[in-house]
C-alpha positions as CSV (number, residue, x, y, z in Angstrom):
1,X,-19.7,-6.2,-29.4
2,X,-17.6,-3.1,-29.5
3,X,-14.6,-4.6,-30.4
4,X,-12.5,-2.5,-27.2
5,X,-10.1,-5.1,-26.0
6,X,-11.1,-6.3,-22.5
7,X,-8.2,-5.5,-19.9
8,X,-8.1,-6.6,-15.7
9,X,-8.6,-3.7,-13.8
10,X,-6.1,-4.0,-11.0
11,X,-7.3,-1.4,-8.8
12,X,-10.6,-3.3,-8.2
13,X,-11.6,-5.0,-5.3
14,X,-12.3,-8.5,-4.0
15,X,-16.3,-8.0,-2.9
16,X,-17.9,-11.5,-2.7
17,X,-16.8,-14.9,-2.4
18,X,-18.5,-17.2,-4.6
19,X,-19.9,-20.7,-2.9
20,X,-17.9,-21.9,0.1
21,X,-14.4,-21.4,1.1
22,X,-11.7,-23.9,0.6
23,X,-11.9,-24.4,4.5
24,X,-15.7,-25.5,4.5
25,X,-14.8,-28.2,1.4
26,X,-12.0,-29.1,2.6
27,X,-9.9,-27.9,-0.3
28,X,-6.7,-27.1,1.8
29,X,-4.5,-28.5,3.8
30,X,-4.8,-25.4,6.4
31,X,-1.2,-23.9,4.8
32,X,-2.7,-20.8,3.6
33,X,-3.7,-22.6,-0.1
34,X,-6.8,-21.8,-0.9
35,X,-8.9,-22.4,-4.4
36,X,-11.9,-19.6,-4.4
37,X,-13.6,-17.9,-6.5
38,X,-14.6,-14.0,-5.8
39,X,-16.8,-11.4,-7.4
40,X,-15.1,-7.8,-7.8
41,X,-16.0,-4.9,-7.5
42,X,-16.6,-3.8,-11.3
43,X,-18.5,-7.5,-11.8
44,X,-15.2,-9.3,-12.7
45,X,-14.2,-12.5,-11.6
46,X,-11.5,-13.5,-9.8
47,X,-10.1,-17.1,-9.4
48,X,-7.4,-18.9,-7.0
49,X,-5.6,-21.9,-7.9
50,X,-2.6,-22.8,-8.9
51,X,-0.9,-22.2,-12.1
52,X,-0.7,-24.7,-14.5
53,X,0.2,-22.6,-17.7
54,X,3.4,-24.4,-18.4
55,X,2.1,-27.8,-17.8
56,X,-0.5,-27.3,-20.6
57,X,1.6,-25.4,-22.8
58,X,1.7,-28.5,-25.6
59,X,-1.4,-29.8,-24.9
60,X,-4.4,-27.1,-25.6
61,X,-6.7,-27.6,-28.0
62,X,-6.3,-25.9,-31.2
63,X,-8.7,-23.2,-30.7
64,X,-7.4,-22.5,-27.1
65,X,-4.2,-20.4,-26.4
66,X,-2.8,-18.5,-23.4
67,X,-2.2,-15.2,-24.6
68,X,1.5,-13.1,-22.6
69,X,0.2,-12.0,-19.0
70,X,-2.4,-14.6,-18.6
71,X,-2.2,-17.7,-16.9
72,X,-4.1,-21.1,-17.0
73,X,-5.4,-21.5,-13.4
74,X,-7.1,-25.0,-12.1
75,X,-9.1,-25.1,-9.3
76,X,-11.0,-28.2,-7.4
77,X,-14.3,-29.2,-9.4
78,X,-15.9,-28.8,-6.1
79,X,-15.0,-25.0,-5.9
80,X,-16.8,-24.2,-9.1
81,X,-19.9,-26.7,-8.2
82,X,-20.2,-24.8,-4.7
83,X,-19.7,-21.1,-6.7
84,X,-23.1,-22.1,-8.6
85,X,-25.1,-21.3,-6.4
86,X,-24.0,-17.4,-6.5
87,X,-23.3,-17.3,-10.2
88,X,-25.5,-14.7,-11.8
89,X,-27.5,-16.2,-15.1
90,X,-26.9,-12.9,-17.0
């Protein structure tokens, strides 16, 4: 490991959707919410869901924190069991 701090690169850009869309497993109630999962462009990964930092603020484990400017995203078991399918094993 070279011990250089991992930071997003904002200027990358959405490439791939991973598994189906919310649409297809119906995830969504048509509103515009939509759970996904996407491949960028420089191999990271990007998730949709709704923020639920605050809500598990007193309950992670003790190894587990939330570091300033990240957020603890959830998103439908089914979007990650779909995303599988496209998820690289290396």
């Amino acid at each position: 490991m070279s011990g250089q701090r991992w930071e997003a690169d904002p200027t990358a850009e959405l490439t791939r959707r991973w598994g189906k869309s919310s649409h297809e497993l119906g995830n969504t109630s048509g509103d515009g919410s939509c759970p996904d999962v996407w491949e960028l462009s420089n191999g990271d990964i990007a998730v949709i869901g709704q923020d639920l930092t605050e809500a598990y603020h007193g309950r992670l484990p003790a190894d587990v924190s939330v570091d300033p400017g990240e957020r603890l995203i959830i998103i439908p078991r089914s979007t990650m069991i779909a995303a599988k399918v496209d998820i690289p094993d290396a």
